[in-house]
C-alpha positions as CSV (number, residue, x, y, z in Angstrom):
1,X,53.4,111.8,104.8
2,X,51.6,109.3,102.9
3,X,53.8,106.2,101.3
4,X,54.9,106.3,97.8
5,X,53.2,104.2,95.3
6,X,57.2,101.8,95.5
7,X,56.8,101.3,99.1
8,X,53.4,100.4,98.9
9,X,54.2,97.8,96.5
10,X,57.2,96.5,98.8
11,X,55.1,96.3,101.5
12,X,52.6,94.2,99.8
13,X,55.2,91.7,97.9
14,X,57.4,91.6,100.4
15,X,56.1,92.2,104.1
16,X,59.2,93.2,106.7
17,X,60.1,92.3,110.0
18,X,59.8,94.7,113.0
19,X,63.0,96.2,112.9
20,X,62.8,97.0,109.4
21,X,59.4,98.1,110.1
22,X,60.1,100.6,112.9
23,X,63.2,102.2,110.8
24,X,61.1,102.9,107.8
25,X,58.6,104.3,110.3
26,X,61.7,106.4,111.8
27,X,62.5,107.4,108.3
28,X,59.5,108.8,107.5
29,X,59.4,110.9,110.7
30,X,56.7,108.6,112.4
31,X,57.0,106.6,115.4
32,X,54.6,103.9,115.6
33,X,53.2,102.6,118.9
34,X,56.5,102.9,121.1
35,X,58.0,99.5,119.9
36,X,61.4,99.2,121.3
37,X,63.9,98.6,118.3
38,X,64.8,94.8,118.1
39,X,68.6,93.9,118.6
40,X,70.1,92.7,115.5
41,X,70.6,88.9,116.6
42,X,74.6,87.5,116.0
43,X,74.7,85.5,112.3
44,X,74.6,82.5,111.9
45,X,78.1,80.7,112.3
46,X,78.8,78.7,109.5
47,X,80.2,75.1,110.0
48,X,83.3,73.3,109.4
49,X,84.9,73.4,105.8
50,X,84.1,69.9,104.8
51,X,86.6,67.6,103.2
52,X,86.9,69.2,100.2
53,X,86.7,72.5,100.8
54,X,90.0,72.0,103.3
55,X,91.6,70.1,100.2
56,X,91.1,72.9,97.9
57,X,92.3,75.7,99.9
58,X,95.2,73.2,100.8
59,X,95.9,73.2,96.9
60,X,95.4,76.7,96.2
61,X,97.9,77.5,99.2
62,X,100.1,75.3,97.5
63,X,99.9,76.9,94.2
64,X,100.0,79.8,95.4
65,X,103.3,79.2,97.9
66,X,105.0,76.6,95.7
67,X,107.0,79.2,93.3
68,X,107.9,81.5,96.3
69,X,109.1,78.8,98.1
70,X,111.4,77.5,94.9
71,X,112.4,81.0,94.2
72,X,113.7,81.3,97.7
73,X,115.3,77.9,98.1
74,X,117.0,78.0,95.2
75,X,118.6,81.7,96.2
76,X,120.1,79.5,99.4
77,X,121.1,76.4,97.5
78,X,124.4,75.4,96.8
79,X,125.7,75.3,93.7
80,X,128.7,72.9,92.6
81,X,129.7,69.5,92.9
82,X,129.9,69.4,96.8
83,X,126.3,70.6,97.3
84,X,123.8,68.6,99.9
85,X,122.7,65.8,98.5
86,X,119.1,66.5,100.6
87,X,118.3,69.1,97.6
88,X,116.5,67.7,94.7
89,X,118.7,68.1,91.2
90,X,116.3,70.7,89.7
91,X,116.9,73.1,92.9
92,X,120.6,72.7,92.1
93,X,120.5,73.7,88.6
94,X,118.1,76.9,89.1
95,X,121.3,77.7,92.0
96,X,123.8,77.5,89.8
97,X,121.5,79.2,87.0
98,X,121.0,82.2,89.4
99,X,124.6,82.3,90.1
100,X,125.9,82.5,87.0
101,X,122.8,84.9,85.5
102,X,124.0,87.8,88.6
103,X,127.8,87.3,87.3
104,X,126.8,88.2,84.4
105,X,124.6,90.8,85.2
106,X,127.6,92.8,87.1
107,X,130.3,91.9,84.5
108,X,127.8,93.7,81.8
109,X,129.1,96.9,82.4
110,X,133.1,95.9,82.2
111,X,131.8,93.8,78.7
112,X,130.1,97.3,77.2
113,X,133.0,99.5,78.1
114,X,136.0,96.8,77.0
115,X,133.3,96.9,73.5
116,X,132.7,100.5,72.8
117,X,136.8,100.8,73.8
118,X,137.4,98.1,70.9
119,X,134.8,99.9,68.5
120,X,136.4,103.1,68.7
């Protein structure tokens, strides 16, 4: 079968290697000259991150781990007067925020019903 007037203008702009050359021959149905199909070589390994590549993914992993990391020391903190004094002040308050934000989460019902009993 003759080659479409597209593959004739990809070969001639831009010429193939064997093994590209012996599948399009394989496509078509023809096998040319009993070329042995060429072994797709490993890639390329690409070198070392360089300085600032390792520096950015260090700051995105940062950013990315910071909040989780807050979030989850600050559900282990404690919260009062007698806490560790290891703990930076800001960890602290977000404890004793949580804290007091989940007591008043499971009060809400006994507040609703104690209201609706009053409205009535």
């Amino acid at each position: 079968m003759a080659p479409s007037k597209l593959e004739r203008f990809r070969d001639a702009h831009f010429p193939t290697d064997d093994g590209e050359a012996l599948r399009r021959s394989l496509e078509r149905g023809v096998l040319s000259g009993g070329i042995a199909p060429v072994r797709s070589e490993k890639p390329p390994r690409h070198g070392r991150r360089s300085v600032l590549g390792r520096a950015y993914f260090g700051l995105k992993l940062i950013v990315t781990l910071g909040p989780l990391a807050f979030l989850l020391l600050s559900a282990v903190a404690e919260c009062g007067p007698h806490s560790s004094s290891l703990l930076p002040d800001v960890l602290k308050a977000s404890a004793c925020a949580r804290r007091d934000l989940t007591r008043h989460v499971w009060s809400i019902e006994n507040t609703l019903k104690t209201v609706s009993d009053r409205l009535r």
